[in-house]
DRENDO-1510 file (C-alpha; in Angstrom, 1 decimal, always signed):
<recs>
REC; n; res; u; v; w
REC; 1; UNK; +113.5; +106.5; +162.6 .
REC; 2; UNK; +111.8; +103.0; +162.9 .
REC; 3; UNK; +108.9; +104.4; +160.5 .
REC; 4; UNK; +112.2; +105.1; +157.8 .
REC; 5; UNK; +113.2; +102.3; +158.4 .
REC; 6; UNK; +110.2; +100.2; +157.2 .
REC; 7; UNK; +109.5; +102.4; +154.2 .
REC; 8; UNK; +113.1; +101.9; +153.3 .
REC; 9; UNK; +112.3; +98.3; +153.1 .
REC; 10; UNK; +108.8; +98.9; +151.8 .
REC; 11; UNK; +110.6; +100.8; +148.5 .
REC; 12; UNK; +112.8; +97.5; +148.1 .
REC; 13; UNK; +110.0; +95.2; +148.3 .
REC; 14; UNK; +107.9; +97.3; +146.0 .
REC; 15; UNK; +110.4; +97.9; +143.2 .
REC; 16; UNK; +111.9; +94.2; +143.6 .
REC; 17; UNK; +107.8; +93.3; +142.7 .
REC; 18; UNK; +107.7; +95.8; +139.9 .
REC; 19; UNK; +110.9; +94.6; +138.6 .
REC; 20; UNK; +109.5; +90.6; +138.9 .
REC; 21; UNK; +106.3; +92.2; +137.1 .
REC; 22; UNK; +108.4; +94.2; +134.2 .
REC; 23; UNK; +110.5; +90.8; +133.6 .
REC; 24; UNK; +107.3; +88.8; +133.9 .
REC; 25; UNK; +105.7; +91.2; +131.4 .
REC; 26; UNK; +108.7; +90.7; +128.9 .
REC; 27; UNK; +108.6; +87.2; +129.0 .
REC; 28; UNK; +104.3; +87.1; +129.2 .
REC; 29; UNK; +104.9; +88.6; +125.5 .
REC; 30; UNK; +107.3; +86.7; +124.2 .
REC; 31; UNK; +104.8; +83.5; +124.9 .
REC; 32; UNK; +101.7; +85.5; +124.4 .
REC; 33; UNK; +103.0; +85.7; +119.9 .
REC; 34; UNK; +105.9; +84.1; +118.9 .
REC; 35; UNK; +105.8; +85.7; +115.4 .
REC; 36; UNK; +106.2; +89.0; +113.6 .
REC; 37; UNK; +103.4; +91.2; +112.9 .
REC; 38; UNK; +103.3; +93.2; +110.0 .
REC; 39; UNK; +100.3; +95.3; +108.0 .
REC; 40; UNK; +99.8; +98.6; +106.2 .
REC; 41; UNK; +100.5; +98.9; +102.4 .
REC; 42; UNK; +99.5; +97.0; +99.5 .
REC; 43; UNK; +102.0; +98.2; +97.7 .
REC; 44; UNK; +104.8; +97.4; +100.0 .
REC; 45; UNK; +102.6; +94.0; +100.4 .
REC; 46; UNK; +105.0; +92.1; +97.9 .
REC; 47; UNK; +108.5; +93.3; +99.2 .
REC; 48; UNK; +107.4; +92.3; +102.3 .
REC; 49; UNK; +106.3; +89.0; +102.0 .
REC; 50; UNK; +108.6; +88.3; +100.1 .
REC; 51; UNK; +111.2; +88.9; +102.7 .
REC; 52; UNK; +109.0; +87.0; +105.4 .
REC; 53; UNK; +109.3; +84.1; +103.1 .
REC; 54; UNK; +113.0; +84.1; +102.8 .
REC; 55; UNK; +113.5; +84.8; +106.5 .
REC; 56; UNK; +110.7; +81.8; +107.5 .
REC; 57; UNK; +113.0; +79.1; +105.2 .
REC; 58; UNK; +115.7; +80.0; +107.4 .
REC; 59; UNK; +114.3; +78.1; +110.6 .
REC; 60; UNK; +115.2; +79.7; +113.1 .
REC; 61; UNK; +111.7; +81.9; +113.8 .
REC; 62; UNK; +108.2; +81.7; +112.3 .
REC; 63; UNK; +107.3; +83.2; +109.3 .
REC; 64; UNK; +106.6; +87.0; +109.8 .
REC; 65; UNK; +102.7; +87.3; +109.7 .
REC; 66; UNK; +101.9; +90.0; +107.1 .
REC; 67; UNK; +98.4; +92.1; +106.1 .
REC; 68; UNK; +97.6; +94.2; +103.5 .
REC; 69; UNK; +95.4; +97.2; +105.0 .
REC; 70; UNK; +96.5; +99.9; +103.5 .
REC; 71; UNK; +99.2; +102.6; +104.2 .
REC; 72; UNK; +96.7; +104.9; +106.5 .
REC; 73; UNK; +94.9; +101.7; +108.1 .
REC; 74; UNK; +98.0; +99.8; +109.1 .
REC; 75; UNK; +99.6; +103.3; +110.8 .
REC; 76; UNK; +96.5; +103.7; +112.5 .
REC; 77; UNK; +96.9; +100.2; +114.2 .
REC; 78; UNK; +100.8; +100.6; +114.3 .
REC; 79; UNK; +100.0; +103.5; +115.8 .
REC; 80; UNK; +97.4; +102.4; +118.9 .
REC; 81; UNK; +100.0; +101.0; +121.5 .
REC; 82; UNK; +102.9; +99.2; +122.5 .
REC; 83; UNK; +102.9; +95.6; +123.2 .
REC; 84; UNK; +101.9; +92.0; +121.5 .
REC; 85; UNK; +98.3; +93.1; +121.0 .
REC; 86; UNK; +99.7; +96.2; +118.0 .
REC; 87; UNK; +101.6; +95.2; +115.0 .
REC; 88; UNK; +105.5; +95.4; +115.0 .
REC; 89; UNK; +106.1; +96.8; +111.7 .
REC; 90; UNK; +103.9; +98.5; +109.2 .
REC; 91; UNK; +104.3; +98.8; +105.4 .
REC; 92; UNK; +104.1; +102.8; +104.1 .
REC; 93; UNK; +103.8; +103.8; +100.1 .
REC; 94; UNK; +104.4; +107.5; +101.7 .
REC; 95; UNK; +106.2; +108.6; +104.6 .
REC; 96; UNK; +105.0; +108.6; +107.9 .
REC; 97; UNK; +103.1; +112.3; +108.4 .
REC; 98; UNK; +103.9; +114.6; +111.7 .
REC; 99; UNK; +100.5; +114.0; +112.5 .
REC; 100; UNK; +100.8; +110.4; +113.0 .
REC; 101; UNK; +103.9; +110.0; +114.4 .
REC; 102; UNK; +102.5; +112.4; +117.1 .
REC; 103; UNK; +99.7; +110.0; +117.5 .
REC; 104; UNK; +102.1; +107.0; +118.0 .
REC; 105; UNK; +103.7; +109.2; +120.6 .
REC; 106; UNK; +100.8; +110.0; +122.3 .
REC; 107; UNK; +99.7; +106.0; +123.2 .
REC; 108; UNK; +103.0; +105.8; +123.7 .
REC; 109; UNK; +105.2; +104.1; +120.7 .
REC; 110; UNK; +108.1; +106.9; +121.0 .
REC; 111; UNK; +110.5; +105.5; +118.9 .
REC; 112; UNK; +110.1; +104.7; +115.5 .
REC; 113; UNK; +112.6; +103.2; +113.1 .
REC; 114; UNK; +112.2; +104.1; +109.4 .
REC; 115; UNK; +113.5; +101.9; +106.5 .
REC; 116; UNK; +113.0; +103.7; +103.4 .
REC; 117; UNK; +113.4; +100.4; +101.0 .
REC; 118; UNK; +113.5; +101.8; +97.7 .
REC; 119; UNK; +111.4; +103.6; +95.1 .
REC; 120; UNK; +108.2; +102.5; +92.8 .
REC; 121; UNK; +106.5; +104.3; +89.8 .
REC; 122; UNK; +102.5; +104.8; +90.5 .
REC; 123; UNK; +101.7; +104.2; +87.1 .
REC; 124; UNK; +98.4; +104.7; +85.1 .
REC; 125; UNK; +98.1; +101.0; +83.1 .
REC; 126; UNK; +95.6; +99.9; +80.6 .
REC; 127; UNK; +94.5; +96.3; +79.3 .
REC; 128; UNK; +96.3; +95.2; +76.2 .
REC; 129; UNK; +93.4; +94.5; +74.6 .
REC; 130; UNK; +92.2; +98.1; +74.7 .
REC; 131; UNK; +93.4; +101.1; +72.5 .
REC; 132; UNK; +96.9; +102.8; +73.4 .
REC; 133; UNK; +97.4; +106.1; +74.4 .
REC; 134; UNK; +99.7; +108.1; +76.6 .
REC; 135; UNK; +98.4; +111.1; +79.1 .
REC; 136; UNK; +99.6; +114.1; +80.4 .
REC; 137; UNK; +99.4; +115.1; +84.5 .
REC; 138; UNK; +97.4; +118.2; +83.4 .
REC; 139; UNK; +95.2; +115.8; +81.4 .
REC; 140; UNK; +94.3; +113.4; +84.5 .
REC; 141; UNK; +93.7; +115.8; +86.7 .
REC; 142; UNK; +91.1; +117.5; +84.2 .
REC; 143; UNK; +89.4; +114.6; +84.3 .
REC; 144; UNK; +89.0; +113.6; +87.9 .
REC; 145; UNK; +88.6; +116.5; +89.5 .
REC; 146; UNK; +85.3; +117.3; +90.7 .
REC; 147; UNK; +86.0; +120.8; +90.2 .
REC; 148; UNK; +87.8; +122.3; +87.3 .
REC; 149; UNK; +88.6; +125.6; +85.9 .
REC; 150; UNK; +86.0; +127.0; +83.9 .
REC; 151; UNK; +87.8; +127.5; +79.8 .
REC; 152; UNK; +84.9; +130.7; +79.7 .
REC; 153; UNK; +86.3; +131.7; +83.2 .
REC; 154; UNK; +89.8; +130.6; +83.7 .
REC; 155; UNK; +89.7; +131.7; +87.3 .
REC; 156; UNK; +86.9; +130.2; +88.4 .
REC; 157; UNK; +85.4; +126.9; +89.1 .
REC; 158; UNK; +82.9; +124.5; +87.7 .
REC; 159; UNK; +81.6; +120.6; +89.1 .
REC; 160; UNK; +83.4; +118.5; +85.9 .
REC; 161; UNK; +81.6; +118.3; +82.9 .
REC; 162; UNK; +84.1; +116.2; +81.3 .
REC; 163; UNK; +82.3; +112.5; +80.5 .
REC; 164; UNK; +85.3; +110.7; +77.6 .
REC; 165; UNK; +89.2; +111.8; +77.5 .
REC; 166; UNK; +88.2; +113.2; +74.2 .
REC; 167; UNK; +86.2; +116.0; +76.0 .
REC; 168; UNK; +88.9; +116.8; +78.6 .
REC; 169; UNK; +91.4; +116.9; +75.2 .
REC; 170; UNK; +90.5; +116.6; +71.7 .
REC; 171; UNK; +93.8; +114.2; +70.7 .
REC; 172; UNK; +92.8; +111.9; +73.2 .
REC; 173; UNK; +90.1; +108.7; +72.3 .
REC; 174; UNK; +86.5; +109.4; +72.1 .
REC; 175; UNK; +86.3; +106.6; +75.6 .
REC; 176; UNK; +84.3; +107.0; +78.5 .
REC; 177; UNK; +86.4; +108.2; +81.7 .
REC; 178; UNK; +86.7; +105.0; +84.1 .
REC; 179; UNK; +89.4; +105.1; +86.6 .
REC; 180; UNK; +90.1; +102.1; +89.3 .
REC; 181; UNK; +91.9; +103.1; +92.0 .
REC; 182; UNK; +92.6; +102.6; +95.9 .
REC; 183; UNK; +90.8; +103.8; +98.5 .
REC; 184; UNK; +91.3; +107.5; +100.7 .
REC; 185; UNK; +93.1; +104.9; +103.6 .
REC; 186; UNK; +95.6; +103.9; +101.5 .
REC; 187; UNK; +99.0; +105.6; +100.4 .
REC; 188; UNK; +98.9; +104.9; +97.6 .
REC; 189; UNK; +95.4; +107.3; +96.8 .
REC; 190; UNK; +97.8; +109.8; +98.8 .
REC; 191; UNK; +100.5; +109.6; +96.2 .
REC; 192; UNK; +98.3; +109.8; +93.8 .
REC; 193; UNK; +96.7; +112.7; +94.8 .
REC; 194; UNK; +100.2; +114.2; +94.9 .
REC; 195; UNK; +102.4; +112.8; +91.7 .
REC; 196; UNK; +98.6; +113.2; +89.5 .
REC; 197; UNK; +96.5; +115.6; +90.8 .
REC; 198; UNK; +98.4; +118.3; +92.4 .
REC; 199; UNK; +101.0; +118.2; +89.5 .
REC; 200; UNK; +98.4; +118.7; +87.2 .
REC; 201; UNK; +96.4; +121.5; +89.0 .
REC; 202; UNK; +99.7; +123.2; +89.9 .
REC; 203; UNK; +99.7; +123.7; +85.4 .
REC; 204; UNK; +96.8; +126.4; +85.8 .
REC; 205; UNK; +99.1; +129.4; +87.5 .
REC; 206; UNK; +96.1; +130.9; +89.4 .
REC; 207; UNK; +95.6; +127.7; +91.3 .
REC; 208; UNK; +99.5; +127.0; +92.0 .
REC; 209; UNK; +99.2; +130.5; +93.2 .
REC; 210; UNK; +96.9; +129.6; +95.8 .
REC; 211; UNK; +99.6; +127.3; +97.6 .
REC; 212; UNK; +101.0; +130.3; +99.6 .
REC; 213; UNK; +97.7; +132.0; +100.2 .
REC; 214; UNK; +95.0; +129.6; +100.5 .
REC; 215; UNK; +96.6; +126.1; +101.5 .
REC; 216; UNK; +93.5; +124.5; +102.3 .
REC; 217; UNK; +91.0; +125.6; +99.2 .
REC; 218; UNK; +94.3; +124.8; +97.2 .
REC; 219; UNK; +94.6; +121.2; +98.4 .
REC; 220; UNK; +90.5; +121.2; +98.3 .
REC; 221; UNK; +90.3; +122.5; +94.9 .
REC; 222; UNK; +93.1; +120.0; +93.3 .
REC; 223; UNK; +92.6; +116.3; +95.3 .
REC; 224; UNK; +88.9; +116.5; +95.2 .
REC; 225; UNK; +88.1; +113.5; +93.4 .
REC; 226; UNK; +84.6; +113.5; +91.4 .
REC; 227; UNK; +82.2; +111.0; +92.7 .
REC; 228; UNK; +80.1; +110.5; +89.8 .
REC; 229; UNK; +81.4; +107.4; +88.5 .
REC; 230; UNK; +84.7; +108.3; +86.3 .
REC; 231; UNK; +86.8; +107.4; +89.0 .
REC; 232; UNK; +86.1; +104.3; +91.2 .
REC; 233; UNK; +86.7; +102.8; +94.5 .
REC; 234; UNK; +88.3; +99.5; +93.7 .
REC; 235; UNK; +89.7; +98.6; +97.0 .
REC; 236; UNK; +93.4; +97.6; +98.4 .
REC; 237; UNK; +93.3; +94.4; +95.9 .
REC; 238; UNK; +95.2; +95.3; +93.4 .
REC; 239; UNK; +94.8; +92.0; +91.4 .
REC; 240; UNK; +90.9; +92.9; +91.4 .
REC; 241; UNK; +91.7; +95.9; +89.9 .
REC; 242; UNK; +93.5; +93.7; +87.0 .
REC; 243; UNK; +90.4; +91.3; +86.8 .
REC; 244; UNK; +88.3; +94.7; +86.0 .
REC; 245; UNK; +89.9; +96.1; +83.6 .
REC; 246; UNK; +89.9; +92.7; +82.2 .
REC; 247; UNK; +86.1; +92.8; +82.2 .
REC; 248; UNK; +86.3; +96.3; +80.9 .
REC; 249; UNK; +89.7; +97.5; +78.5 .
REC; 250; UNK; +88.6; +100.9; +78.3 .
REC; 251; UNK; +89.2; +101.6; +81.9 .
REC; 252; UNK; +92.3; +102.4; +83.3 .
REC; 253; UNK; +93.9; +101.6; +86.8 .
REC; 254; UNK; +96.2; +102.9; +89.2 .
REC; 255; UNK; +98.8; +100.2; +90.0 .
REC; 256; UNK; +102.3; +100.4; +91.8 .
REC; 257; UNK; +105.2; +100.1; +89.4 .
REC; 258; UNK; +105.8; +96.4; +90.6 .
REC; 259; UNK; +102.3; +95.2; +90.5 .
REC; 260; UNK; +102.8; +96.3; +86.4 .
REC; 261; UNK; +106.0; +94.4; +85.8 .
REC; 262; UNK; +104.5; +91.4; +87.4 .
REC; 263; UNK; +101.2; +91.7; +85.1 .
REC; 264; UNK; +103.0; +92.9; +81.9 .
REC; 265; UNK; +100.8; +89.8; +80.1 .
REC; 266; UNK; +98.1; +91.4; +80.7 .
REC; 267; UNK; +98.7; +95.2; +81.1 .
REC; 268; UNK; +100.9; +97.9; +79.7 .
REC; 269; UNK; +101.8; +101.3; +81.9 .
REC; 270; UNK; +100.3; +104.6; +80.0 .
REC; 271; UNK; +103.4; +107.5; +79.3 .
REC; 272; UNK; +103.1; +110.1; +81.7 .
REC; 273; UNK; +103.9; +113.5; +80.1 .
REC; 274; UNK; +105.3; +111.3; +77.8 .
REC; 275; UNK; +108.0; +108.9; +80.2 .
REC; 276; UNK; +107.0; +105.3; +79.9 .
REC; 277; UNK; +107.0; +103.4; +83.2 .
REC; 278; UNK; +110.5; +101.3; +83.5 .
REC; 279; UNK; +113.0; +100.6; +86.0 .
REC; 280; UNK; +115.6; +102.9; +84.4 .
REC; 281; UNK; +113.0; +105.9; +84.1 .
REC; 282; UNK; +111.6; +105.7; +87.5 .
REC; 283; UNK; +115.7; +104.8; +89.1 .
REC; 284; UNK; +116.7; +107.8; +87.1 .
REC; 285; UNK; +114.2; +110.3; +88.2 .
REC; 286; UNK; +112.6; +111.2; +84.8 .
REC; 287; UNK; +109.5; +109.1; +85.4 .
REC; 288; UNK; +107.1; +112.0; +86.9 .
REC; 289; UNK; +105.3; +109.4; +89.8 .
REC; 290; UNK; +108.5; +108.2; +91.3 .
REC; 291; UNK; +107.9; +107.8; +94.6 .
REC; 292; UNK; +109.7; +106.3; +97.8 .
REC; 293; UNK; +108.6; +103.4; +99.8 .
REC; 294; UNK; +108.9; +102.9; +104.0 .
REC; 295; UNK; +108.9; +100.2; +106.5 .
REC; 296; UNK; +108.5; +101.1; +110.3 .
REC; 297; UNK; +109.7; +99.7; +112.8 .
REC; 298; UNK; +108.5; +99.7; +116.6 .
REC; 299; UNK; +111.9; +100.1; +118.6 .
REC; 300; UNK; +109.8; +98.7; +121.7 .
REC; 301; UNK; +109.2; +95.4; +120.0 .
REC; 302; UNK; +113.0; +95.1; +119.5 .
REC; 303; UNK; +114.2; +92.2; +122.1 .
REC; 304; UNK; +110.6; +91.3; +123.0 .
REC; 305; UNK; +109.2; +89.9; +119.6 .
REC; 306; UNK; +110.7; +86.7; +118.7 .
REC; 307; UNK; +112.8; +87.3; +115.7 .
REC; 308; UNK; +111.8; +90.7; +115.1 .
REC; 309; UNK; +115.5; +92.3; +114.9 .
REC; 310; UNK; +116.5; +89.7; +113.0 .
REC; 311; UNK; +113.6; +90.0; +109.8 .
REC; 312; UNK; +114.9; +93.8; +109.9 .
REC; 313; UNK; +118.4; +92.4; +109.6 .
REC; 314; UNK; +117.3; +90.4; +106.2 .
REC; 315; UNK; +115.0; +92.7; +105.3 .
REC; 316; UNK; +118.2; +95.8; +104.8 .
REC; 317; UNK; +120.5; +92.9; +103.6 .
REC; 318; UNK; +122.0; +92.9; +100.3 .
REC; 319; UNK; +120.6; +90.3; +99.2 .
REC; 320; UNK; +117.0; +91.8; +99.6 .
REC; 321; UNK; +117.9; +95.5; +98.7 .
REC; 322; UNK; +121.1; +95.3; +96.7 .
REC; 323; UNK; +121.1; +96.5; +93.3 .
REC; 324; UNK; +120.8; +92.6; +93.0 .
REC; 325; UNK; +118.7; +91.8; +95.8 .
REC; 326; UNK; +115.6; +89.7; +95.5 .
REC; 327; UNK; +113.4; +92.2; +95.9 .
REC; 328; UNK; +114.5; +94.0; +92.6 .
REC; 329; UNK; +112.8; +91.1; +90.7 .
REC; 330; UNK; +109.8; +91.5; +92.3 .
REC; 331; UNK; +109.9; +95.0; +90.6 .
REC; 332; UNK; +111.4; +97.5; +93.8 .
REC; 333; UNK; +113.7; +100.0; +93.0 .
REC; 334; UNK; +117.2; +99.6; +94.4 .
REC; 335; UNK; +118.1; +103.3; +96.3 .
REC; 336; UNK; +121.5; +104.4; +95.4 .
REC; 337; UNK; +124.4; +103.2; +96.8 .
REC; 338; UNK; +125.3; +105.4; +99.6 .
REC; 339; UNK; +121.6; +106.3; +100.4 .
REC; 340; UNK; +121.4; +102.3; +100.7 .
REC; 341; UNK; +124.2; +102.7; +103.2 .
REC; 342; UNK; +123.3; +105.4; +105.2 .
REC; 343; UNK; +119.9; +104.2; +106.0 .
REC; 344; UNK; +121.5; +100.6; +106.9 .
REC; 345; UNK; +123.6; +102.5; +109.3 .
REC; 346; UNK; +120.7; +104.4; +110.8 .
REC; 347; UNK; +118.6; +101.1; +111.2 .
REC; 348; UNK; +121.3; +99.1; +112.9 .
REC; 349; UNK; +122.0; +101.8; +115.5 .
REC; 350; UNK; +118.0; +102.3; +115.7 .
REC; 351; UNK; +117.8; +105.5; +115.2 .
REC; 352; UNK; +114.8; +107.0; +116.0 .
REC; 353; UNK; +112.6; +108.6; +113.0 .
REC; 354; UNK; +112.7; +112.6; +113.6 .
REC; 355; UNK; +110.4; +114.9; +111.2 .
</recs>
């Protein structure tokens, strides 16, 4: 009995201690960063920042802290834990795949917020100094593949012979292929391979037929990229990609919708399969590499992380995502009304992101 007695009391001392630790922890990390912590996407780079801005002039917390890593990257470190040490909220030009958000589960951030912010055009753009011309999906993927269906063989393969858009289609200009575009970590090469590559591959039937038989030599054969040169590495800085094709108006470069309109004194956005890149096209649908953009949100961070909430809070306000909103001047486009809704009322009950 006297034993019971004294581990009864042992088991209030020990989880009065690990209750003193828990609230020592909680307040250890609100001292330990004071600020918000944001990286992944250079696309979503902008919005973001641009939010952080607005919310910093109010004065009641620090400017969120924001890093352009790329979509992939900035999961990965989103991804790695909870606690001041891993970002708060990460920037996504794709959605969060099933096998990351069963990583973040497995170092244990369980609950995940998504705020899908509104959609952008990946558009192909060219200096303005360089000749016009407009391509087709089917056309882009001919010439960056680094495999292609053989025209003597139409079912089978060869590495791509293809060296100007002229050889890849005869109406096209006699110009040397030269693509700029992101890196395999960032979403945007993931949309890319997607809205471009696939789309285009998918126009040859035997290939779109290999989707249901062969799902991994169909994604193999149709976002394989060529490494010899017609399609280059440029990084997540999309203003270097500007400054080289600059240097060089026969190439072309991959750029976010956004990033265009903000450089339309220097650039103009290609037609893809014959839609030119505008607000209206990509808000209605009919531009073909419309694609939606993501912030997430670590639900652990909520109450712990200074000001945290609260940048959500402005970040889902009207006056950043309205059809109005600052952020539509910056080049986002606004979701619909009652999608804009329905995702405000999922974020302020925190709903956690299900796949």
């Amino acid at each position: 009995m006297k034993i019971a007695c004294v581990s009864a009391r042992s088991l209030v001392v020990v989880a009065a201690a690990v209750a003193t630790s828990g609230l020592a922890g909680v307040a250890w990390a609100q001292s330990a960063r004071d600020f918000v912590n944001v990286v992944g996407s250079s696309t979503v780079y902008p919005f973001t920042t641009t939010v952080a801005e607005q919310f910093g002039r109010q004065g009641r917390f620090k400017t969120p802290k924001v890093e352009s890593t790329g979509t992939g990257g900035g999961i990965k470190l989103f991804c790695n834990g909870v606690g001041v040490q891993h970002p708060d909220v990460v920037n996504a030009s794709r959605r969060m795949n099933a096998g990351e958000l069963e990583t973040c589960r497995k170092n244990g951030v369980t609950e995940i917020v998504e705020v899908k912010i509104g959609f952008d055009g990946l558009t192909l753009s060219e200096s303005k100094r360089g000749p016009s011309f407009s391509l087709t999906r089917k056309q882009v993927y001919l010439a960056l593949a680094k495999q292609v269906p053989d025209p003597a063989r139409p079912t089978a393969l060869v590495n791509n012979p293809y060296k100007t858009w002229k050889d890849v289609d005869p109406a096209l200009p006699a110009l040397k292929i030269e693509v700029l575009g992101p890196p395999p970590t960032s979403g945007t090469r993931d949309s890319f391979h997607e809205l471009y590559m696939e789309a285009g591959c998918r126009s040859f039937a035997w290939i779109d037929q290999l989707r249901g038989m062969d799902e991994k030599r169909f994604k193999r054969v149709c976002h394989t990229v060529r490494e010899d040169g017609a399609f280059i590495e440029a990084g997540e800085n999309d203003n270097l990609i500007v400054q080289k094709i600059e240097a060089n108006p026969n190439a072309v470069g991959i750029f976010g919708f956004s990033f265009l309109e903000e450089n339309l004194d220097q650039l103009r956005g290609l037609k893809v399969d014959g839609v030119e890149p505008t607000y209206e096209t990509i808000a209605s649908g009919k531009f073909p590499a419309a694609r939606p953009l993501y912030v997430y949100v670590k639900k652990a961070h909520i109450g712990v992380i200074p000001g945290l909430k609260q940048f959500v809070d402005e970040y889902v306000s009207d006056k950043a995502l309205g059809e109005e909103g600052y952020l539509t001047e910056r080049g986002l486009v606004a979701l619909p009304r009652a999608e804009l809704a329905k995702m405000r009322a999922d974020v302020k009950a925190l709903k956690p992101l299900k796949l």
